[in-house]
C-alpha positions in Angstrom: 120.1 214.4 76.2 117.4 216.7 77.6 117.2 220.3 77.9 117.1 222.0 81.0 114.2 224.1 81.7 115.2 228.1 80.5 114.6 229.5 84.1 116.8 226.8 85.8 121.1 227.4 86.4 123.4 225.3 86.3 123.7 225.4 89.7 119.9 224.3 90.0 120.5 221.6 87.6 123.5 220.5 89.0 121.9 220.1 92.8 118.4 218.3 91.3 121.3 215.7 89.4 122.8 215.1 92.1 119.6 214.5 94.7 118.7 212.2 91.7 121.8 210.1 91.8 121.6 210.0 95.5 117.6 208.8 95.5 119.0 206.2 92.8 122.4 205.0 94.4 121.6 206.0 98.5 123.9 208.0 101.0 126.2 205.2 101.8 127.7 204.8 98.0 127.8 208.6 97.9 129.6 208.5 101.2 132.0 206.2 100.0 132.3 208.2 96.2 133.5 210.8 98.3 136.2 209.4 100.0 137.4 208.1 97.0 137.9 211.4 95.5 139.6 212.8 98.6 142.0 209.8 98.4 142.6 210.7 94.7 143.4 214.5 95.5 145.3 213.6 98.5 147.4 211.1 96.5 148.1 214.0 93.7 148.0 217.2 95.4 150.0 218.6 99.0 149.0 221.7 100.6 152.4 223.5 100.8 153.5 227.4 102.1 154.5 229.5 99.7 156.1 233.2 101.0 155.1 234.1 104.4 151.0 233.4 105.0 150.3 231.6 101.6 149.3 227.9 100.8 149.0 226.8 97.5 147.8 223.3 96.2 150.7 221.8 94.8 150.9 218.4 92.2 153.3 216.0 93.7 155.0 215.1 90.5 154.9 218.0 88.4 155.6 220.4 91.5 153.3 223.0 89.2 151.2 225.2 91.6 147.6 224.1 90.9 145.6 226.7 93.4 145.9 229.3 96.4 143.6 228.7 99.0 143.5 232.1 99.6 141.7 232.4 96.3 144.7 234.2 94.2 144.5 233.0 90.9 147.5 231.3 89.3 149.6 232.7 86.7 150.0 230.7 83.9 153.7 230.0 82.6 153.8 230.4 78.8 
């Protein structure tokens, strides 16, 4: 594994990794990774209401409350 340059983020690296995988694979397999993964979170999550002007991302099975989309983090039940 290399090391990333001091000077570069992980948000840097992550962008140059991902140009790279592009220049190897091309747009159309990158276009097509991408639908997969929203058919994967469209398959496991819903978008539901919660209270009066709230959505939250919500796991079909489990019913646990995965996100808010207003950006409110969720509580964790212990």
């Amino acid at each position: 594994m290399s090391k990333r340059a001091v000077d570069q983020t992980k948000a840097a690296a992550g962008s140059k990794g991902g140009k790279q995988t592009v220049k190897r694979y091309g747009k159309r397999y990158m276009r097509r990774l991408g639908k997969w993964g929203a058919h994967r979170m469209h398959s496991t999550y819903s978008i539901e209401p919660v209270g009066t002007c709230q959505y939250a991302l919500v796991h079909k099975e489990t019913r646990l409350v995965k996100a808010y989309l207003s950006g409110k983090p969720v509580k964790e039940k212990s």
